[in-house]
Kinemage of the C-alpha trace (Angstrom):
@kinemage 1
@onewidth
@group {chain A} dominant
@subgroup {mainchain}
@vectorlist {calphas} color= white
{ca unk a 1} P 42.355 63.642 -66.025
{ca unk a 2} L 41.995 62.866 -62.386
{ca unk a 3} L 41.166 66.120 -60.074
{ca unk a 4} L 44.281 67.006 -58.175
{ca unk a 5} L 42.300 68.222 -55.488
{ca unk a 6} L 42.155 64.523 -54.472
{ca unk a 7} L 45.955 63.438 -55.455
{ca unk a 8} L 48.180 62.391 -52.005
{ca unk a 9} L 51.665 62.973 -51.665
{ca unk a 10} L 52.059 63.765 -47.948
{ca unk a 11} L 51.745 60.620 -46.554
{ca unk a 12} L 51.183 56.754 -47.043
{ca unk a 13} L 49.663 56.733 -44.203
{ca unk a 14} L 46.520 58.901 -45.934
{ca unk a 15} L 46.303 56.340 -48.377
{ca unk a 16} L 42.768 53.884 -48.176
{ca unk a 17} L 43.007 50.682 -47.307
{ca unk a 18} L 43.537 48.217 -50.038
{ca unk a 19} L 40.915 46.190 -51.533
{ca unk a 20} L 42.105 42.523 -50.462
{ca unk a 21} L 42.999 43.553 -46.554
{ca unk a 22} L 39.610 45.409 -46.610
{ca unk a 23} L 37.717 42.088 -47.914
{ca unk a 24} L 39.949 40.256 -45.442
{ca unk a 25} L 38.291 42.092 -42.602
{ca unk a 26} L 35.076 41.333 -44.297
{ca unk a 27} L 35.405 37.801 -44.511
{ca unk a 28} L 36.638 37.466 -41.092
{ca unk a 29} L 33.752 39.463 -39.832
{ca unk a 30} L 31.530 36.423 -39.696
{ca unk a 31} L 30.256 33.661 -36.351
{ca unk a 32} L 31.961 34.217 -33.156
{ca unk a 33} L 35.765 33.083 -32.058
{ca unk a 34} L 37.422 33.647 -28.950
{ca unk a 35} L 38.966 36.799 -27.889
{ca unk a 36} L 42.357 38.301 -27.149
{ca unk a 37} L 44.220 36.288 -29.231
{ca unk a 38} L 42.933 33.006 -28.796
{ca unk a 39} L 41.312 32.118 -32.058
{ca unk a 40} L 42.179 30.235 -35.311
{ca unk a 41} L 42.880 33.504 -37.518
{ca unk a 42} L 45.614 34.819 -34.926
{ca unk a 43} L 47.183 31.626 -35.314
{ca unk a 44} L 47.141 31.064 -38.707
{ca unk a 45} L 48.890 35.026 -38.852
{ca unk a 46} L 51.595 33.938 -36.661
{ca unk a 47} L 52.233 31.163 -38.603
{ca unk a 48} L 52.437 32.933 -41.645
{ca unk a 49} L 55.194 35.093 -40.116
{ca unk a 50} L 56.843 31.986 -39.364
{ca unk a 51} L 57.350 30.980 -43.095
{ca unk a 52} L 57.950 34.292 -44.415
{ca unk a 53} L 60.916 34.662 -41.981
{ca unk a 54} L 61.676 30.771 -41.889
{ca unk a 55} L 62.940 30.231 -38.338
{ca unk a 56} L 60.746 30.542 -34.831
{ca unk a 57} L 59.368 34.060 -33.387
{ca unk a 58} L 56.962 35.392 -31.714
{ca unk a 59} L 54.364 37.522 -33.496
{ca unk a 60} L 52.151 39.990 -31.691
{ca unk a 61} L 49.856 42.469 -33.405
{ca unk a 62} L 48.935 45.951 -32.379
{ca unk a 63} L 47.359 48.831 -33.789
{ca unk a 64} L 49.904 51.353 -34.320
{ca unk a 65} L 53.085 51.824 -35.090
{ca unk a 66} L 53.541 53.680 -32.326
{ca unk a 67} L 53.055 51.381 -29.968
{ca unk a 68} L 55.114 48.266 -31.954
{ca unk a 69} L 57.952 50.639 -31.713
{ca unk a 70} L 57.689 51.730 -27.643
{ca unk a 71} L 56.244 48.614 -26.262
{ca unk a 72} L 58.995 46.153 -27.894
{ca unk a 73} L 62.032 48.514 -27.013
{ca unk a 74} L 60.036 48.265 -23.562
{ca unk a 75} L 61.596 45.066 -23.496
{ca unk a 76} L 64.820 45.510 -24.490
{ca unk a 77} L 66.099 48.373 -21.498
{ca unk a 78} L 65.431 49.171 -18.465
{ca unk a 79} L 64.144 52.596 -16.965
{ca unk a 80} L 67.885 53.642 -16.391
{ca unk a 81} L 68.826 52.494 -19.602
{ca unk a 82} L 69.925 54.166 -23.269
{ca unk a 83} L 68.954 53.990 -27.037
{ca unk a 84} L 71.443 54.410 -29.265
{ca unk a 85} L 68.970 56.272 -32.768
{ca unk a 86} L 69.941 58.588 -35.595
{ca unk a 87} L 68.698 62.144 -34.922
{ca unk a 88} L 66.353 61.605 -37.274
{ca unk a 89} L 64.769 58.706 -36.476
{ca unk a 90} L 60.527 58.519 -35.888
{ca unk a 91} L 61.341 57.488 -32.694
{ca unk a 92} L 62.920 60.730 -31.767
{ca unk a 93} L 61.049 62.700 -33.680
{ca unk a 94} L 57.717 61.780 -33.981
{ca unk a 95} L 56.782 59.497 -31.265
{ca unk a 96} L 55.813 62.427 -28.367
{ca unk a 97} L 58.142 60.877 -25.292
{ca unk a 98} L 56.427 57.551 -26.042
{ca unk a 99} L 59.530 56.025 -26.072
{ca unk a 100} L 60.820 57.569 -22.786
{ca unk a 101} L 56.952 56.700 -21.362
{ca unk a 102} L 56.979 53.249 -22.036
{ca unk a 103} L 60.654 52.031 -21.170
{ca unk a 104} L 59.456 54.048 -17.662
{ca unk a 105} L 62.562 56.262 -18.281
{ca unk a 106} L 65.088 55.404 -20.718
{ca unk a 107} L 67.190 57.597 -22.445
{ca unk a 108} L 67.599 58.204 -26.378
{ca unk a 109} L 71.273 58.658 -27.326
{ca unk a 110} L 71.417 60.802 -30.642
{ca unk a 111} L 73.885 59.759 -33.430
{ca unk a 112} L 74.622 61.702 -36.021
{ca unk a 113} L 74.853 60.450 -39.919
{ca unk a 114} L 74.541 60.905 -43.476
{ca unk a 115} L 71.408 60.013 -45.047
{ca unk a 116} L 69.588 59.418 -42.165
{ca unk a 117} L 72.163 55.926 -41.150
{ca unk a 118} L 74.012 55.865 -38.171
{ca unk a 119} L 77.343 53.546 -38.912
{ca unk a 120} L 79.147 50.526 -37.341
{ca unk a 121} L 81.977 53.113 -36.773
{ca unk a 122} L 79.770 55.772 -35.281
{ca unk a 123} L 77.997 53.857 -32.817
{ca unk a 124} L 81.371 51.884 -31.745
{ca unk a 125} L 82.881 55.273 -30.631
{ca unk a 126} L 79.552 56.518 -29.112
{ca unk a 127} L 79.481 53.139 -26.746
{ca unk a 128} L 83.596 53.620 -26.157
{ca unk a 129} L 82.372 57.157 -24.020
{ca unk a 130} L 78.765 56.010 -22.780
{ca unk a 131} L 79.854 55.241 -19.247
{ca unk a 132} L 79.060 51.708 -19.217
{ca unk a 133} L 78.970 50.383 -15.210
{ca unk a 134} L 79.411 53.983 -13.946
{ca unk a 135} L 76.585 54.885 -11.928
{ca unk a 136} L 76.198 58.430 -12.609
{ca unk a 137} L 74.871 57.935 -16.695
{ca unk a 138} L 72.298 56.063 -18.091
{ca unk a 139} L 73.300 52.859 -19.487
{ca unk a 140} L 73.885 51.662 -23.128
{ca unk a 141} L 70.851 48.737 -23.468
{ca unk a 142} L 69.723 48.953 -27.292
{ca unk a 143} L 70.098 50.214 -31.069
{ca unk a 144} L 67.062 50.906 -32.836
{ca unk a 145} L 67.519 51.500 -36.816
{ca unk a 146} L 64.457 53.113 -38.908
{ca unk a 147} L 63.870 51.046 -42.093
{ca unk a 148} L 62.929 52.593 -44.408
{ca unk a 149} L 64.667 56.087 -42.683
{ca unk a 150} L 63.360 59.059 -42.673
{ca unk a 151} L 65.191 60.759 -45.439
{ca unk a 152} L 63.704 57.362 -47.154
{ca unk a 153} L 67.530 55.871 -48.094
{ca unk a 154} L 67.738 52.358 -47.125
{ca unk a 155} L 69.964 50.436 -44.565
{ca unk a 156} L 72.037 47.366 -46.928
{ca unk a 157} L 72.153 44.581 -45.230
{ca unk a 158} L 76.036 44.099 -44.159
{ca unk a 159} L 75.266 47.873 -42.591
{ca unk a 160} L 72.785 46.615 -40.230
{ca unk a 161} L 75.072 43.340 -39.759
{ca unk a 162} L 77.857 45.336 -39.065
{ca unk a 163} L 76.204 47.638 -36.474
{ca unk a 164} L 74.776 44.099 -35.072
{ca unk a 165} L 77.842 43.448 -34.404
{ca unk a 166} L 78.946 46.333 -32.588
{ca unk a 167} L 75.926 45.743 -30.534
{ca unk a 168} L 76.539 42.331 -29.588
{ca unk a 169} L 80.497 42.521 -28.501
{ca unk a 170} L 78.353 45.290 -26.428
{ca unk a 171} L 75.785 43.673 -24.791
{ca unk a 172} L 72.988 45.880 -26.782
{ca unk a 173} L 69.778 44.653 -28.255
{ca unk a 174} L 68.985 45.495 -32.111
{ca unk a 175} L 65.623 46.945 -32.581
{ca unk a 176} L 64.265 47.964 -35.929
{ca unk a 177} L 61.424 50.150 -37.031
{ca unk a 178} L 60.417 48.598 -40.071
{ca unk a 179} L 56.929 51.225 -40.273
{ca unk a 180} L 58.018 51.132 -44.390
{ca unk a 181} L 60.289 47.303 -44.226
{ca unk a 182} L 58.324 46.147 -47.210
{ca unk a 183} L 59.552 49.183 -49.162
{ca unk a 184} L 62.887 48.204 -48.021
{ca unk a 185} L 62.684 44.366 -49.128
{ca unk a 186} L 61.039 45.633 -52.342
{ca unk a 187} L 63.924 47.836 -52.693
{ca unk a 188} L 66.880 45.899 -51.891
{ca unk a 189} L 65.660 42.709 -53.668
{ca unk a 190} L 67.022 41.029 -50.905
{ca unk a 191} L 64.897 38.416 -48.127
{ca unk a 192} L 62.758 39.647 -45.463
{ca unk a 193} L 64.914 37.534 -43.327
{ca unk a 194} L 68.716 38.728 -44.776
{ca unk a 195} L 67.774 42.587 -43.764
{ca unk a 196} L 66.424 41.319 -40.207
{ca unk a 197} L 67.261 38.436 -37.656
{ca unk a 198} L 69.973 37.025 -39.961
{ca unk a 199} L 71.741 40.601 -39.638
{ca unk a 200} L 71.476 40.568 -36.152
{ca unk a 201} L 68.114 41.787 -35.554
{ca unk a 202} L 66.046 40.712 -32.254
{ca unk a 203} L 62.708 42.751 -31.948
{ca unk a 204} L 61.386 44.116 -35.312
{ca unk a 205} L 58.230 46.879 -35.950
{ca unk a 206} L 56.426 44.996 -38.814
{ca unk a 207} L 54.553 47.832 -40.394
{ca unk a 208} L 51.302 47.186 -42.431
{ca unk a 209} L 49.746 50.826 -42.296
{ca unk a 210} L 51.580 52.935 -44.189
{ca unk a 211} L 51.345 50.115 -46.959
{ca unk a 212} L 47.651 49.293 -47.221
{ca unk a 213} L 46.528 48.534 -43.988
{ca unk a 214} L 43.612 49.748 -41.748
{ca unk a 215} L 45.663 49.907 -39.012
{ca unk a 216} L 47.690 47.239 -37.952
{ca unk a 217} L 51.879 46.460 -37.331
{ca unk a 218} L 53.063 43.317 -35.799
{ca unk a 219} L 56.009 43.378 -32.885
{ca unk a 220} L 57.919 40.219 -33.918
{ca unk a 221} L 60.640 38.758 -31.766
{ca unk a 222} L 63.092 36.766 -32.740
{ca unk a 223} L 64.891 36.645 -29.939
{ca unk a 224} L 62.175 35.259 -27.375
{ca unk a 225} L 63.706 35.567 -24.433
{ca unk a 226} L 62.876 39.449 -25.034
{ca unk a 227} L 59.301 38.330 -25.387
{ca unk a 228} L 59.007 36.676 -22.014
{ca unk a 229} L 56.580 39.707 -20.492
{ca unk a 230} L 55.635 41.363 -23.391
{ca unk a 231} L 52.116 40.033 -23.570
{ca unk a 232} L 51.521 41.927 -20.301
{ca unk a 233} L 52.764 44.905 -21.134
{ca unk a 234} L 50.937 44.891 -24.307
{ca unk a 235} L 47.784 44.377 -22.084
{ca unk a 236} L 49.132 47.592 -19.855
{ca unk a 237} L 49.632 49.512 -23.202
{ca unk a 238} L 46.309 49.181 -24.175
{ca unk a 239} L 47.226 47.284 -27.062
{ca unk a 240} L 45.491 43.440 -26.318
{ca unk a 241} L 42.649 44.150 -28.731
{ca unk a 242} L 39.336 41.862 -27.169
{ca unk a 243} L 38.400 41.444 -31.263
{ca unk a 244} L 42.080 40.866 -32.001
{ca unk a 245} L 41.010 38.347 -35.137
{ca unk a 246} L 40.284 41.736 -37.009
{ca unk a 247} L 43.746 42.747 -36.955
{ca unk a 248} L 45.147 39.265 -37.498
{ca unk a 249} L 43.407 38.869 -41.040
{ca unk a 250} L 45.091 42.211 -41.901
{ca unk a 251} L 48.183 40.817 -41.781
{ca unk a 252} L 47.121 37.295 -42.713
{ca unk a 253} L 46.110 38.643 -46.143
{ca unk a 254} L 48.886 41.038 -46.384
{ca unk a 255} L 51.391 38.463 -46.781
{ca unk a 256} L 49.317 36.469 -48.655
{ca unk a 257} L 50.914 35.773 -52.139
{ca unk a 258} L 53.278 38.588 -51.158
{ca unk a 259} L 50.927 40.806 -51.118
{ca unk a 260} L 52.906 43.023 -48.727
{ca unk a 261} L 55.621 43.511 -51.185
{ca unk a 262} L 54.018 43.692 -54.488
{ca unk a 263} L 52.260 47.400 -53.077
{ca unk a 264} L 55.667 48.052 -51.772
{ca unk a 265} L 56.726 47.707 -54.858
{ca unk a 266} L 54.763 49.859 -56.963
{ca unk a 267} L 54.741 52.415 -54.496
{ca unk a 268} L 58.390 52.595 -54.793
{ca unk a 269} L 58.106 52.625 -58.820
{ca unk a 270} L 55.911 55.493 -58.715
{ca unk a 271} L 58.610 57.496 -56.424
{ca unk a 272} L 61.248 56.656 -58.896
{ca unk a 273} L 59.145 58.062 -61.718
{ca unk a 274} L 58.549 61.170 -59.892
{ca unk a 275} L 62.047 61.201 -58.878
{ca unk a 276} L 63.324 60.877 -62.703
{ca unk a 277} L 60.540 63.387 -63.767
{ca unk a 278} L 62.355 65.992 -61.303
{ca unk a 279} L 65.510 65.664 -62.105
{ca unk a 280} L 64.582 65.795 -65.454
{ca unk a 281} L 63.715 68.936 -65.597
{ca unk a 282} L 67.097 70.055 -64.402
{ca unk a 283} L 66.490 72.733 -61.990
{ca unk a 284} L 65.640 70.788 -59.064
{ca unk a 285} L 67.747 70.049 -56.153
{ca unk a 286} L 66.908 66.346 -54.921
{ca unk a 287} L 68.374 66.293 -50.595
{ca unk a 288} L 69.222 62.478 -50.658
{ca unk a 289} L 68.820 59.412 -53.355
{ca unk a 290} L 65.444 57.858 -53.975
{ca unk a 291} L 65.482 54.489 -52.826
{ca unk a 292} L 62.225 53.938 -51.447
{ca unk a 293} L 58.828 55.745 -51.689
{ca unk a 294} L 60.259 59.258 -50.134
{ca unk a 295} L 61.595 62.097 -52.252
{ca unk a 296} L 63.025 65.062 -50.813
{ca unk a 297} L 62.896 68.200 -53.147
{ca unk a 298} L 63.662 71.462 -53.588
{ca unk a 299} L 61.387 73.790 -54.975
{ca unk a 300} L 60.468 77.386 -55.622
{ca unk a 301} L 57.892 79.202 -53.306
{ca unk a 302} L 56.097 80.479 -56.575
{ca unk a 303} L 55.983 76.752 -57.484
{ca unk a 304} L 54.798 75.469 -54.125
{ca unk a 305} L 52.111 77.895 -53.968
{ca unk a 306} L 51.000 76.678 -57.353
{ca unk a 307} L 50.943 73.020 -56.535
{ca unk a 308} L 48.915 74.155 -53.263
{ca unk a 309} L 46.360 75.970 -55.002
{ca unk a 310} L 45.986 73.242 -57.538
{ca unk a 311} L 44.871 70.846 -54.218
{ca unk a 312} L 48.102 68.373 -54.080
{ca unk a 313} L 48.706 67.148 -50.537
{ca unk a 314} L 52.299 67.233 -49.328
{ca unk a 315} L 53.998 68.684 -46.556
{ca unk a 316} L 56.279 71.669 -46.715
{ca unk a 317} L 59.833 70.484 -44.354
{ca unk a 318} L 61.536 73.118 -42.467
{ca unk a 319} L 60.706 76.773 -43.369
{ca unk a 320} L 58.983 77.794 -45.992
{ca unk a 321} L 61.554 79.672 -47.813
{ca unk a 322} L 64.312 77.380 -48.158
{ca unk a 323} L 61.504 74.936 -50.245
{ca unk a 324} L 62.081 71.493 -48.901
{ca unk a 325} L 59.694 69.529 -49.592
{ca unk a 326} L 58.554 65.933 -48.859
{ca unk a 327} L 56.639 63.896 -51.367
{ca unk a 328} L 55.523 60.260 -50.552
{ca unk a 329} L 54.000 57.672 -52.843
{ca unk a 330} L 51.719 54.718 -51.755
{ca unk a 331} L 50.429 51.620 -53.290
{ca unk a 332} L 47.529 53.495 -54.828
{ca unk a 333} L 49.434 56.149 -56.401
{ca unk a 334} L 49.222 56.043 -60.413
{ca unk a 335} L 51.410 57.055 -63.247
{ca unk a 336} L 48.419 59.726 -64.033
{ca unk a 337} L 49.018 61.582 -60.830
{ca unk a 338} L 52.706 61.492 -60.525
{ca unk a 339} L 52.441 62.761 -64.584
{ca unk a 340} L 50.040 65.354 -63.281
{ca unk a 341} L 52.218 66.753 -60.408
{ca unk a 342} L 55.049 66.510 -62.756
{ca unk a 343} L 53.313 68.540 -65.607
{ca unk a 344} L 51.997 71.718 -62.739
{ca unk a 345} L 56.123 71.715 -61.960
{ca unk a 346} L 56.820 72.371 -64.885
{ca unk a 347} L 54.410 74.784 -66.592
């Protein structure tokens, strides 16, 4: 059986890199081609993005998710200008003032919400008290939704249609973090395209990373208007990679044969198998419904301490005594470790 000293569950983004976007880089690492962009690979990667989503965008890669997030909501609001985001959201909680940085300024507006969501509702009567044309507040400019969110439920499509909709009879922008969107898609069954620009979507994170990538996310616009300066500010960001190619045959291969969403998938399988195996054992309290790769846990210290010792990674949320914990499966993650983690549970 495989040594739980080496068995992840705090993060997909401490999974390897898969074998197919590792001989991708590989392959491309041959002769020379033009930098910054302007060679056949990048190309070929934007164009790939173009069928998958089947109508015209603009694709730009970067290395981090990071900066996909900050440095497309830089073009969507201006210094004295709000985000509407769920408490909860990475880019409130995870992104160290990035966001703030790179819009030179602009506010996050909190909302509040079950399961990680923000609703149509709740961000209509947030925007009914935001002060539009009043010069004293900051001004209502986008909505950014985290997909897959970080209690790792999933956004339906008519949700992020209707809150679309709010936003547009507003004047906002729709943004969406999509660090985990092929666990989404995987999830929901659904197109890449339904959950994105056909709901109303204009600038979208494109996450490769946490799903067996080096490191590499794509800001796509498909609204590109919004797209109009974003090459230079993706220069000023220090995100216009001289050896970009490298990053472009990540994602060329990772949506290669859906690549992209068959790791999704099993990733998300696994989670549901550990989810199952929890609940099955009847004295664990599960904090929100496994739809993704995410599952949020209750358990004992004693238990905790045991799973520690044994070597499993995973991270402990909120203090210690109350037992939350966070478990996270990835596209290498086997039915031998979840059964392992299950079994030290349970003894």
């Amino acid at each position: 059986m495989k040594d739980a000293m080496r068995i992840n569950f705090a993060s997909d983004n401490a999974a390897p890199v898969c074998p197919e976007l590792m001989q991708a880089i590989q392959t491309e690492n041959t002769g020379p081609a033009l930098g910054y962009g302007n060679d056949d690979t990048t190309r070929r990667m934007e164009q790939s993005f173009t069928d998958l989503f089947g109508c015209d965008l603009k694709a730009y890669p970067v290395a981090t998710g990071t900066a996909a997030n900050v440095l497309g909501l830089s073009m969507m609001t201006p210094p004295y200008g709000s985000v509407y985001c769920h408490e909860l959201s990475h880019i409130q909680l995870d992104e160290c003032g990035a966001p703030e940085f790179f819009t030179d300024g602009a506010k996050l507006a909190l909302l509040e919400g079950g399961n990680g969501k923000i609703t149509a509702p709740d961000l209509e009567a947030a925007l009914a008290v935001s002060g539009r044309g009043v010069v004293h507040h900051v001004q209502p400019a986008a909505i950014s939704l985290t997909q897959v969110t970080e209690c790792g439920t999933l956004y339906e499509p008519d949700e992020i249609s209707a809150i679309s909709e709010v936003a547009r009879r507003h004047g906002l922008g729709v943004h969406m973090d999509g660090a985990r969107l092929a666990n989404s898609v995987a999830a929901l069954g659904c197109s890449v395209a339904d959950i994105t620009w056909k709901a109303g979507v204009d600038v979208l994170s494109f996450g490769g990373t946490k799903n067996g990538a080096m490191s590499v996310e794509a800001v796509i616009f498909f609204d590109q208007a919004k797209a109009a300066e974003f090459e230079f500010r993706r220069k000023r960001g220090a995100h216009l990679f001289s050896k970009l190619r490298y990053l472009s045959a990540q994602l060329e291969a990772y949506l290669k044969n859906d690549l992209w969403l068959g790791l999704a998938a099993h990733a998300n399988a696994m989670a549901q198998r550990l989810s199952e195996g929890l609940q099955a054992q009847g004295n664990h309290h599960l904090h929100y419904p496994t739809q993704a790769n995410i599952v949020f846990v209750t358990l004992s210290v004693p238990v905790i301490e045991k799973l520690e010792r044994a070597g499993f990674l995973f991270y402990v949320m909120g203090p210690r005594e109350e037992g939350q914990v966070r478990l996270v499966t990835s596209w290498n993650t086997t039915e031998e470790e979840v059964n392992l983690f299950l079994s030290h549970v349970g003894s």
